[in-house]
Residue frames as qw, qx, qy, qz and C-alpha x, y, z in Angstrom:
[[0.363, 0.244, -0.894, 0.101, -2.99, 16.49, 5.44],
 [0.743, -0.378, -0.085, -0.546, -5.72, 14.09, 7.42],
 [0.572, 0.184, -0.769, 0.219, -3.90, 11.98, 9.56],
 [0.042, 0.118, -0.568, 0.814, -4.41, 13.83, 12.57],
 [0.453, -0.136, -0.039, -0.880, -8.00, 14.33, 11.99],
 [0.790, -0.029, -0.282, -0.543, -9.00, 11.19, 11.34],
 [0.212, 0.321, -0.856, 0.346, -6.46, 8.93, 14.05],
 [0.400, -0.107, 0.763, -0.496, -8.80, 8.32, 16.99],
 [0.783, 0.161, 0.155, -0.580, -11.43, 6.96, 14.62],
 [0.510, 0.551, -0.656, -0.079, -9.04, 5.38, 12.51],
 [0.036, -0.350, 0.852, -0.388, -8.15, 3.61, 15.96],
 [0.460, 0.030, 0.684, -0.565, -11.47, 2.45, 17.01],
 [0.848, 0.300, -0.032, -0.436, -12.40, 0.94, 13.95],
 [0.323, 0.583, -0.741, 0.080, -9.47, -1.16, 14.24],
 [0.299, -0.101, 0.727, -0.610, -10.53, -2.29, 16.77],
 [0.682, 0.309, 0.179, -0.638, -13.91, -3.14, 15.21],
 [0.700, 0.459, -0.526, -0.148, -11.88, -4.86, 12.40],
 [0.835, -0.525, 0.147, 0.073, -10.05, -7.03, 15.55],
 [0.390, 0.498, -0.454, 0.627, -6.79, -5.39, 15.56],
 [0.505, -0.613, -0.419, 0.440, -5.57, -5.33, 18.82],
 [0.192, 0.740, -0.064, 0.641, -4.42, -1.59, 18.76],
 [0.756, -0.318, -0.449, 0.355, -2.06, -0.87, 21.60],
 [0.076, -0.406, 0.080, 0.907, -1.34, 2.97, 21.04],
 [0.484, 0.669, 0.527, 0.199, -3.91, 4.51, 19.08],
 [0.055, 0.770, -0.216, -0.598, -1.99, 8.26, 18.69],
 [0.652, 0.754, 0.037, -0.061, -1.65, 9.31, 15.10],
 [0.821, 0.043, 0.120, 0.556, 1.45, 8.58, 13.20],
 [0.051, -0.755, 0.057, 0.652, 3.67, 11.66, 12.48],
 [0.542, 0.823, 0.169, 0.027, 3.88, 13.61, 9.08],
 [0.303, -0.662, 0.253, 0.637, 6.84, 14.45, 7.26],
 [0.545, 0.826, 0.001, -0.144, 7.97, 15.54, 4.11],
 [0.453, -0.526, 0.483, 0.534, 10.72, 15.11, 2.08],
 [0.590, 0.728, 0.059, -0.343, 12.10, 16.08, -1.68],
 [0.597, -0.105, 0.650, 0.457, 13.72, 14.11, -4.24],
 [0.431, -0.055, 0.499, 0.750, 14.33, 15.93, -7.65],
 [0.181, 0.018, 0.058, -0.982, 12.42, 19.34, -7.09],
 [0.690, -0.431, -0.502, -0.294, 8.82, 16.80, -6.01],
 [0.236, -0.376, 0.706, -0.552, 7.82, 17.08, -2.35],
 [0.627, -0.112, -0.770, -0.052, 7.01, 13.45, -1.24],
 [0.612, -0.479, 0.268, -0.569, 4.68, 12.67, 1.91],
 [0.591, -0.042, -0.804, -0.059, 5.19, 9.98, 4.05],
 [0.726, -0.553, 0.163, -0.375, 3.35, 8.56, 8.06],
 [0.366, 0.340, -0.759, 0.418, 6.19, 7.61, 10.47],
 [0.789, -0.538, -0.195, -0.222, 3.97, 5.49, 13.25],
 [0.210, -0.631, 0.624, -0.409, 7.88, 5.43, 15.13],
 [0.993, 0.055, -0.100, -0.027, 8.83, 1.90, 16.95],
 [0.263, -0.658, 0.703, 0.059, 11.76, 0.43, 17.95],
 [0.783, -0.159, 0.597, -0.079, 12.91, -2.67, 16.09],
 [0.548, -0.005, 0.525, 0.652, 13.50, -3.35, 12.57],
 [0.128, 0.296, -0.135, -0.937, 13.31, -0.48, 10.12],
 [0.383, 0.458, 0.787, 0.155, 9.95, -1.61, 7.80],
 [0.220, 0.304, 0.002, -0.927, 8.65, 1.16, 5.01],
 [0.419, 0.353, 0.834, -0.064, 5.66, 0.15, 3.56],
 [0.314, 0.229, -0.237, -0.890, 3.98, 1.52, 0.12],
 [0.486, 0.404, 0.559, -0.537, 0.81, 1.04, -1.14],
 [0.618, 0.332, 0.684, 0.199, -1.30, 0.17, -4.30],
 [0.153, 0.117, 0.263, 0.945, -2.45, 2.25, -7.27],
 [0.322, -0.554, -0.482, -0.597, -4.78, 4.70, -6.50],
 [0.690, -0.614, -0.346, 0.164, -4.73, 4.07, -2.91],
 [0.076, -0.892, 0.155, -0.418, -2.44, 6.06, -0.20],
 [0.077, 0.311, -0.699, 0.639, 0.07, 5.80, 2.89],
 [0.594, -0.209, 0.151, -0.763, -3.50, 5.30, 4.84],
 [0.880, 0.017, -0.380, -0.285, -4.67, 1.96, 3.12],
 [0.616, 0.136, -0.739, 0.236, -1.75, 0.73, 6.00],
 [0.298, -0.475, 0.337, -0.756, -3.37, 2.44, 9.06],
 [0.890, -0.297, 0.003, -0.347, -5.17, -0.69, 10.63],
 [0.925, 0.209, -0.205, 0.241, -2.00, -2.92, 9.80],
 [0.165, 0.627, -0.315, 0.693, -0.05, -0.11, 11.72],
 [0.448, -0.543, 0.239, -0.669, -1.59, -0.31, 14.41],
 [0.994, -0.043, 0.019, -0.094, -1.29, -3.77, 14.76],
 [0.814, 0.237, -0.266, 0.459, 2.38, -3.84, 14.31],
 [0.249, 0.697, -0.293, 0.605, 3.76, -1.04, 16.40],
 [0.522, -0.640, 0.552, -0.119, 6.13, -1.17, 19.14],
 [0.768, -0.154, 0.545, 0.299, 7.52, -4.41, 17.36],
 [0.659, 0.419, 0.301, 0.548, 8.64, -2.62, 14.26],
 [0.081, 0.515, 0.206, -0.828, 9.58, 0.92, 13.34],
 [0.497, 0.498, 0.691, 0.164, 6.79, 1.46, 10.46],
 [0.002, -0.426, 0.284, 0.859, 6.98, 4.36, 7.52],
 [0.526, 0.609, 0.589, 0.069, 4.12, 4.17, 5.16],
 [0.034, 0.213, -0.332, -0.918, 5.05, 6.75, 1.87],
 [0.579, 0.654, 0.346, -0.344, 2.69, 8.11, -0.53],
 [0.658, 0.022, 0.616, 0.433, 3.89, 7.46, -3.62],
 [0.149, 0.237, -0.256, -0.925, 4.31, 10.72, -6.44],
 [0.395, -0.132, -0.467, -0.780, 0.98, 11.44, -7.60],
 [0.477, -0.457, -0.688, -0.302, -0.54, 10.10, -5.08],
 [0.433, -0.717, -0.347, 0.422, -2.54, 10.78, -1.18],
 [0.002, -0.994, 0.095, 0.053, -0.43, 14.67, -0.59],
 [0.679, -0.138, 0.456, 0.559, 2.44, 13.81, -2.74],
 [0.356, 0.567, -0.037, -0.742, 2.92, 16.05, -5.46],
 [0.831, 0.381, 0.405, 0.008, 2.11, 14.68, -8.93],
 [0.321, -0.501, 0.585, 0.551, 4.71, 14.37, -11.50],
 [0.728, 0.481, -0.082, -0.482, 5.26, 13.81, -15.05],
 [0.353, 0.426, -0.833, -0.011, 7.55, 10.99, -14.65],
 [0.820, -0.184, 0.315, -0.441, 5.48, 7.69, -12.79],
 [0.770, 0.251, -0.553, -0.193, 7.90, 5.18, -14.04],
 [0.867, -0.389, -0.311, -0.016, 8.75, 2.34, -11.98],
 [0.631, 0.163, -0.256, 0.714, 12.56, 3.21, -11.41],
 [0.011, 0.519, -0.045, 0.853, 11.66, 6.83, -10.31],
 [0.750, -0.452, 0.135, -0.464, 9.00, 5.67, -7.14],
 [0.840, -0.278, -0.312, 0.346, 11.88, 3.00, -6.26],
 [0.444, -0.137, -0.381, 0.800, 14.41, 5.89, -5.17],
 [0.534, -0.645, -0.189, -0.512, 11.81, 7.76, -3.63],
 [0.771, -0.589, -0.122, -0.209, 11.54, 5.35, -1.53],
 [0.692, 0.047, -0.213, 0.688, 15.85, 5.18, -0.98],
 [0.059, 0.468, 0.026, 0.881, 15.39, 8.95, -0.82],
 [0.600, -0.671, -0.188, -0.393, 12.76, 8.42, 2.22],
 [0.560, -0.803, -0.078, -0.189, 15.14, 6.44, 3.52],
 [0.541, 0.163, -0.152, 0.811, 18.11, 8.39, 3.31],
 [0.205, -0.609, -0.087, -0.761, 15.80, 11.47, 4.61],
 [0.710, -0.560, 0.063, -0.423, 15.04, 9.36, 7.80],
 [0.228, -0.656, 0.690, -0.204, 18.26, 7.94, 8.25],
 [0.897, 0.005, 0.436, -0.075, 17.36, 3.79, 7.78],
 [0.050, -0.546, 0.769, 0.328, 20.40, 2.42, 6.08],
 [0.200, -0.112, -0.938, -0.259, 18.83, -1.51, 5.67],
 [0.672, 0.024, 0.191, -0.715, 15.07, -1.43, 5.78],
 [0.181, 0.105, 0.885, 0.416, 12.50, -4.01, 4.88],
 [0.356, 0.147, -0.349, -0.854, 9.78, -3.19, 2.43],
 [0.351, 0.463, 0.735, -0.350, 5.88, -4.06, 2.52],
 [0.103, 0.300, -0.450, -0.835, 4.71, -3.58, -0.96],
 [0.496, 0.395, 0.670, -0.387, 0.90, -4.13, -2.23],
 [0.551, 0.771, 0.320, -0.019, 0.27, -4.21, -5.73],
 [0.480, 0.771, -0.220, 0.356, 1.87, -1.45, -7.79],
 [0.465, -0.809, 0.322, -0.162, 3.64, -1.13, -4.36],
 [0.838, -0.185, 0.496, 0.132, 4.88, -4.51, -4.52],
 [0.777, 0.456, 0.065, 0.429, 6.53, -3.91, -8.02],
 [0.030, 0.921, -0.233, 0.311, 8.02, -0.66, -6.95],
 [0.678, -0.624, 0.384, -0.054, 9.57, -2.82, -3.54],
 [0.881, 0.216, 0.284, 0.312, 10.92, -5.27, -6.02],
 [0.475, 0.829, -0.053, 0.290, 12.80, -2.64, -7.79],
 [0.239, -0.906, 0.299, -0.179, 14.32, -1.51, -4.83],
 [0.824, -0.326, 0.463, -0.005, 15.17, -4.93, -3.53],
 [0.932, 0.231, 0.171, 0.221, 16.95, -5.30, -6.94],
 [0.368, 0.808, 0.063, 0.455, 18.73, -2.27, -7.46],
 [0.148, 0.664, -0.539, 0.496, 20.04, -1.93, -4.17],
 [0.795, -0.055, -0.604, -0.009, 20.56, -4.75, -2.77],
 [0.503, 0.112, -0.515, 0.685, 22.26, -3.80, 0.03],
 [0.199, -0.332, 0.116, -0.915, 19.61, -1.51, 1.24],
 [0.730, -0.207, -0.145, -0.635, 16.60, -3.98, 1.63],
 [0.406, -0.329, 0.729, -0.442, 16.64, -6.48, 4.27],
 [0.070, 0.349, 0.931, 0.079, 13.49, -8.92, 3.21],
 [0.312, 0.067, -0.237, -0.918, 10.35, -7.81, 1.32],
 [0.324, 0.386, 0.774, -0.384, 6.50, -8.71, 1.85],
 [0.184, -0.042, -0.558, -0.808, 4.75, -8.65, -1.68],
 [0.388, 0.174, 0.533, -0.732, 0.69, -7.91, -1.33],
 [0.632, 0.473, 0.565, -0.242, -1.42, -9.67, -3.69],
 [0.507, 0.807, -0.279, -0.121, 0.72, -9.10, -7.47],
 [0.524, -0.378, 0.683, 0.340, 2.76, -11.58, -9.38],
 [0.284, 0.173, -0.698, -0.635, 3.45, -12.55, -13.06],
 [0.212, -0.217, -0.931, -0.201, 0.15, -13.72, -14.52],
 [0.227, 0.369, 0.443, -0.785, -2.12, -11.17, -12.36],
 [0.210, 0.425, 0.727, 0.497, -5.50, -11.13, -13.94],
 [0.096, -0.186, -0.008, 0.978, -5.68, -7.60, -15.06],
 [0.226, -0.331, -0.471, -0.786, -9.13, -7.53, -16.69],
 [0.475, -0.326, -0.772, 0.270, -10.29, -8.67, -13.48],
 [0.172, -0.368, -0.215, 0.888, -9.34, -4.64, -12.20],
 [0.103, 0.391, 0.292, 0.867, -11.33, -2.99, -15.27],
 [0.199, -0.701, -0.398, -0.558, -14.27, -1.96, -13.03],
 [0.407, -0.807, -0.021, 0.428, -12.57, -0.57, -9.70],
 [0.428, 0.135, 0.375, 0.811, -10.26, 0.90, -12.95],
 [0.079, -0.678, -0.476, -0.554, -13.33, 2.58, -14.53],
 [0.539, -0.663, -0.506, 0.117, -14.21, 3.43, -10.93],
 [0.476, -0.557, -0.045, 0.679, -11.23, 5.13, -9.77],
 [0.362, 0.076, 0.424, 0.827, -11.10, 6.95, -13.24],
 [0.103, -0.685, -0.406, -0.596, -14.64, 8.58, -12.90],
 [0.391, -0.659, -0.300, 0.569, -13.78, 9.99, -9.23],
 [0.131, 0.601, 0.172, 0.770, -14.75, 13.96, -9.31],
 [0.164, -0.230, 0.118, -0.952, -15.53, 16.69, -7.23],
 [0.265, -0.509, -0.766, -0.289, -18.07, 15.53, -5.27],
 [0.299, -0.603, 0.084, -0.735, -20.27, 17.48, -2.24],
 [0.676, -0.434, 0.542, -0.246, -20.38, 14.98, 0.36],
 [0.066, 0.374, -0.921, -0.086, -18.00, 11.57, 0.56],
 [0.528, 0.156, 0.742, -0.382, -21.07, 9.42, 1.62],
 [0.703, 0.566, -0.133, -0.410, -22.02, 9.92, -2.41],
 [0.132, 0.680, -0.721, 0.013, -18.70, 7.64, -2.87],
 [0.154, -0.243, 0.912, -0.294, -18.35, 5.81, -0.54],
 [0.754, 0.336, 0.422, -0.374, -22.57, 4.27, -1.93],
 [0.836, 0.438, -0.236, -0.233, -21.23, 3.83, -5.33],
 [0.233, 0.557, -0.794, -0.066, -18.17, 2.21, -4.16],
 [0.563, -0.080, 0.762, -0.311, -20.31, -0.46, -1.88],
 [0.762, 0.469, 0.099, -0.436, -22.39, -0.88, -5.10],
 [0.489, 0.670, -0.553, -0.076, -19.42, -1.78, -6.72],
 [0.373, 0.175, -0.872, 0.265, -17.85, -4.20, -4.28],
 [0.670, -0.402, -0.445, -0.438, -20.95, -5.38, -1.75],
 [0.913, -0.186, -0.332, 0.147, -19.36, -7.57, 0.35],
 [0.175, 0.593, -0.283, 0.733, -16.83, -4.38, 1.92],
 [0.330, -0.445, -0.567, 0.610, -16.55, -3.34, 5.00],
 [0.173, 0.858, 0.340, 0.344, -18.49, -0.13, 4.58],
 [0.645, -0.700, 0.061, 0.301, -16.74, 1.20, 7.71],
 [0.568, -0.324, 0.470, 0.593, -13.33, 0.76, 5.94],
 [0.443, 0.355, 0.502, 0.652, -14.33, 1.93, 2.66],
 [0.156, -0.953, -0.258, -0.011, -15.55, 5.15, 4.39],
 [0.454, -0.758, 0.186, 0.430, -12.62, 5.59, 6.37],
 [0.595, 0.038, 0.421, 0.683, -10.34, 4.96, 2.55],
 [0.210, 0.777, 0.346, 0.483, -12.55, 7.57, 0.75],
 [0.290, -0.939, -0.163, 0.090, -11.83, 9.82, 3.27],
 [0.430, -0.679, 0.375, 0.462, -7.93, 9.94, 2.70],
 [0.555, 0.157, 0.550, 0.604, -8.45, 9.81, -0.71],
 [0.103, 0.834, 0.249, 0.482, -10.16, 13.57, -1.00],
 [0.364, -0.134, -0.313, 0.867, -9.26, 16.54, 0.08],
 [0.002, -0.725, -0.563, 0.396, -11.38, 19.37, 0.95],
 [0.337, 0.532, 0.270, 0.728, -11.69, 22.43, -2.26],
 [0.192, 0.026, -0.103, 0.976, -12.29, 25.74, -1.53],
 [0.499, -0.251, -0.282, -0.780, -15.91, 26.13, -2.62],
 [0.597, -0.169, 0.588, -0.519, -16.48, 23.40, -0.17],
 [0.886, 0.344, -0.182, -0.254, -16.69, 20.52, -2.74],
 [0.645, -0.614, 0.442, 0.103, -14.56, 17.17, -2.17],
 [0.610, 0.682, -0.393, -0.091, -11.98, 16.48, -4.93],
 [0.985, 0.162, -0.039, 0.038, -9.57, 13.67, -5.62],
 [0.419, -0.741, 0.365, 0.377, -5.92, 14.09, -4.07],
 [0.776, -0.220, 0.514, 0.292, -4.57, 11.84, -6.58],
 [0.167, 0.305, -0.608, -0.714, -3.11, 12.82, -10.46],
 [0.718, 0.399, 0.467, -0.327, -6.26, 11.48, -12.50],
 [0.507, 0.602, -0.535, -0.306, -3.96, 10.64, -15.55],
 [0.939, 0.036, -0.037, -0.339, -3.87, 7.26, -16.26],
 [0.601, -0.554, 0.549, 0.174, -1.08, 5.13, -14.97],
 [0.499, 0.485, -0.653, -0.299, 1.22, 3.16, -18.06],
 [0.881, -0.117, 0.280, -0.362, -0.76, 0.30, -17.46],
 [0.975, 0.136, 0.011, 0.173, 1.67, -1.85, -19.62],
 [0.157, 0.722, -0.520, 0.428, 4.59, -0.24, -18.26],
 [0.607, -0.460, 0.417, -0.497, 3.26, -1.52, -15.30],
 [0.956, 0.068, 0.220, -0.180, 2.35, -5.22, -16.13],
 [0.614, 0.623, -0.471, 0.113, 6.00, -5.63, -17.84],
 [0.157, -0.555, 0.611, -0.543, 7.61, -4.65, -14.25],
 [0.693, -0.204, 0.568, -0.394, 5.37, -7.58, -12.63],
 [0.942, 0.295, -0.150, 0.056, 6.44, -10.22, -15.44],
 [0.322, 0.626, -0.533, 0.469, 10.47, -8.98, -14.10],
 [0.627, -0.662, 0.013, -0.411, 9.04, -10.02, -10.79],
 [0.990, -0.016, -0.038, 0.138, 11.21, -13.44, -10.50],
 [0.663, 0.415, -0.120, 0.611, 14.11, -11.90, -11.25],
 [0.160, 0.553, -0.136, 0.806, 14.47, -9.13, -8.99],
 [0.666, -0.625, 0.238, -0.331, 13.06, -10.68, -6.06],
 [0.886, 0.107, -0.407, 0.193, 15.99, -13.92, -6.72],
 [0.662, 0.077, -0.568, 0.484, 18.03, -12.18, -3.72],
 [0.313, -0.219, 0.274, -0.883, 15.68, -10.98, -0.65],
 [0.003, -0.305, -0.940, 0.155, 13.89, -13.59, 1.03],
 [0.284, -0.167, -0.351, -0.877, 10.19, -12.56, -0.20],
 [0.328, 0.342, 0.738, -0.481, 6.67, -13.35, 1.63],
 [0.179, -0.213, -0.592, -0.756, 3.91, -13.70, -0.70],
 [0.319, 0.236, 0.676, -0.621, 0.59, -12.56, 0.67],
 [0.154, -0.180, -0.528, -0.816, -2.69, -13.14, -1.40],
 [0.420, -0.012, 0.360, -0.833, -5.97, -12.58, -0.45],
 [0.313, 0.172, 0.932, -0.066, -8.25, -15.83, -0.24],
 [0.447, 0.691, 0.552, -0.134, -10.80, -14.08, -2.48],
 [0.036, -0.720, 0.159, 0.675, -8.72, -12.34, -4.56],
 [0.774, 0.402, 0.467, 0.143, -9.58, -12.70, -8.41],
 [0.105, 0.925, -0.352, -0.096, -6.55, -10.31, -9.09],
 [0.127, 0.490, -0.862, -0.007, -3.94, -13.05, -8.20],
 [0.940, -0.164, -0.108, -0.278, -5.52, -16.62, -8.47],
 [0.872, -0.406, 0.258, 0.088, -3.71, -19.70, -6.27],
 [0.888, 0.182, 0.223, 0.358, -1.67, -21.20, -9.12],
 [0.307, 0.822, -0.159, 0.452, -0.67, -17.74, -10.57],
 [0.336, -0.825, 0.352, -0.286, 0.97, -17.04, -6.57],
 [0.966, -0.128, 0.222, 0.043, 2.37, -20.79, -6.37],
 [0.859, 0.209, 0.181, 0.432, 4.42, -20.54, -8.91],
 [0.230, 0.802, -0.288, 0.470, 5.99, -17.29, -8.04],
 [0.647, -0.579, 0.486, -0.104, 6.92, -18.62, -4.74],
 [0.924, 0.326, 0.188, 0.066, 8.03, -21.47, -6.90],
 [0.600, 0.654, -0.075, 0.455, 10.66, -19.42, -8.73],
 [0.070, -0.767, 0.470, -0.432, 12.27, -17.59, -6.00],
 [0.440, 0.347, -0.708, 0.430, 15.29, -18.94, -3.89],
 [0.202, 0.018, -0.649, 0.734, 13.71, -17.82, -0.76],
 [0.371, -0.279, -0.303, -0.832, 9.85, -17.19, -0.91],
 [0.152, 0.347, 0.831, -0.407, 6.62, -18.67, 1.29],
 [0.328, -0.341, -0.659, -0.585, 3.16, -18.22, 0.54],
 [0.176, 0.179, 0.737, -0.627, 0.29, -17.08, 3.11],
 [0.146, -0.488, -0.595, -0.622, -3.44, -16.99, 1.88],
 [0.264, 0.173, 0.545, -0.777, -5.53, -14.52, 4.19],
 [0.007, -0.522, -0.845, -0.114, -9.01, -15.78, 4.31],
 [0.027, -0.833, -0.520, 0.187, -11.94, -13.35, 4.01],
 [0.125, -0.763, 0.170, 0.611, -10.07, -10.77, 1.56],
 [0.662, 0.695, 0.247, 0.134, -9.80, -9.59, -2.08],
 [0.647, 0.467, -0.083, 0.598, -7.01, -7.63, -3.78],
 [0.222, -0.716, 0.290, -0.595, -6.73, -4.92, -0.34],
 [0.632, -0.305, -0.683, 0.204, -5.83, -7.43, 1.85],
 [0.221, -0.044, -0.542, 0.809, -4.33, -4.90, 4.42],
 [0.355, -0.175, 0.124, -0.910, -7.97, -2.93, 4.40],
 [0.791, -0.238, -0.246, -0.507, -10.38, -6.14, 4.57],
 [0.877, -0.348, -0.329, -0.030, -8.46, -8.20, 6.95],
 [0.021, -0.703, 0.545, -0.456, -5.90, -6.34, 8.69],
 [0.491, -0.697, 0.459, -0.249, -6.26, -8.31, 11.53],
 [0.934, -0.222, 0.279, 0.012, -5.56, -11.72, 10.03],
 [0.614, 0.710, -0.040, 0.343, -2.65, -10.35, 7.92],
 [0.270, -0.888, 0.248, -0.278, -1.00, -8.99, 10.90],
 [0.914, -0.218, 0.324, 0.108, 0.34, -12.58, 12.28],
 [0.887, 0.386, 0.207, 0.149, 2.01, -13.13, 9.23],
 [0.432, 0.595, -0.330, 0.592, 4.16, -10.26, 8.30],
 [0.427, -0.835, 0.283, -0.202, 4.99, -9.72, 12.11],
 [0.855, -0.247, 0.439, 0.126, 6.39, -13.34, 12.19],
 [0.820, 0.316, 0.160, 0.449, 8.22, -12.27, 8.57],
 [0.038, 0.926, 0.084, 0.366, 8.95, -8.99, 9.44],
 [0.534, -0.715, 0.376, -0.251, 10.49, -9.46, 13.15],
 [0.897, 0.353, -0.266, -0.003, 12.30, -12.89, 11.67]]
């Protein structure tokens, strides 16, 4: 597990990214197991409302470390790793329902009766689930850059990308084809992601934490057409990223549109990761929905 290792740097590129960062100490590890799978999540601790946050596909608990730091002491914050992914175990069952009570199962393991939920991408459908299914559990929910009408062909080559990750001997081989791939990165930040997305092998060779079977990509894209419906009773924040060609304007309009209780921010200077390319101007926002 690399939290620990990789905290003070983690901190001082926050910093770099202008987070204020007011405690940089690593978040704590725990574990917990819902139906014979052990599930990882990073408890960064806090006093104030309960907030668990999950993350995209492919990505990890991690991808919220800058946005952590930026919120804590005014929330308490729980990033999970979602099964099959970061040092979760991998499963043969990745449907949406199953990674919503997880996350009930995290937090019934850590004791948070009415949370609210931060939910990027696949995250964000998974939060939706929760927020429909137990209603009573979820407080208000922050959706990251994913509504009906996402333009999915948009993903095929960070798709292709994440699907040809192997074994490699040093991360710095990565972390060049991913710049190649998206330019306009923070290299910094797309270092620090590759880094919590391998783990170290035995032979000395870095390998891919995550399950490399291919998500049910139209399992997936149903769940985010259901989106309307299952966010109709949970006041909802829509973030999208001002350069994101994953969710265009109109496509995020009109899911705010449909819901009872919704808003709209655009962060400026970000693509479909908002929380990794602009942490710091993403931070305002959900504090002021978050702390409400």
């Amino acid at each position: 597990m690399g939290g620990r290792d990789t905290a003070w740097p983690t901190a001082e590129l926050a910093a770099t990214l202008g987070v204020r960062v007011r405690a940089p100490d690593p978040p704590a590890e725990f574990l917990y197991s819902r139906s014979g799978r052990r599930l990882h999540g990073l408890d960064w601790g806090g006093a104030g409302p309960d907030v668990l946050l999950l993350h995209g596909g492919g990505l990890t608990a991690h991808t919220w470390d800058f946005v952590c730091l930026g919120l804590r002491g005014e929330a308490r914050l729980v990033a999970l790793d979602l099964r099959g992914h970061g040092d979760s175990d991998w499963s043969d069952d990745y449907r949406i329902a199953t990674m919503a009570e997880d996350v009930i199962a995290a937090a019934d393991h850590l004791g948070l009766e009415r949370v609210s939920l931060v939910g990027m991408s696949l995250g964000g459908v998974v939060a939706a689930h929760v927020a429909d299914t137990h209603p009573g559990r979820v407080e208000r929910l922050a959706l990251i850059d994913v509504a009906p009408g996402v333009d999915f062909e948009s993903t095929g080559r960070m798709r292709a990308f994440m699907k040809g990750l192997g074994p490699v001997a040093e991360l710095g081989a990565v972390v060049d084809a991913a710049m190649l791939l998206n330019p306009r990165a923070d290299r910094a930040s797309v270092a620090h992601r590759m880094s919590t997305l391998f783990r170290r092998a035995p032979d000395g060779d870095w390998v891919p934490k995550g399950d490399p079977r291919p998500p049910d990509f139209p399992a997936i894209l149903t769940a985010i057409e259901q989106l309307p419906t299952r966010l109709a009773r949970v006041p909802v924040l829509l973030v999208r990223g001002g350069r994101s060609k994953v969710l265009p304007q109109s496509t995020a309009e009109r899911l705010v549109e449909q819901l009872p209780d919704g808003e709209l921010v655009v962060v400026p200077d970000a693509g479909h990761n908002v929380q990794e390319d602009n942490p710091a101007a993403l931070i305002p926002p959900l504090r002021a929905f978050l702390t409400r």
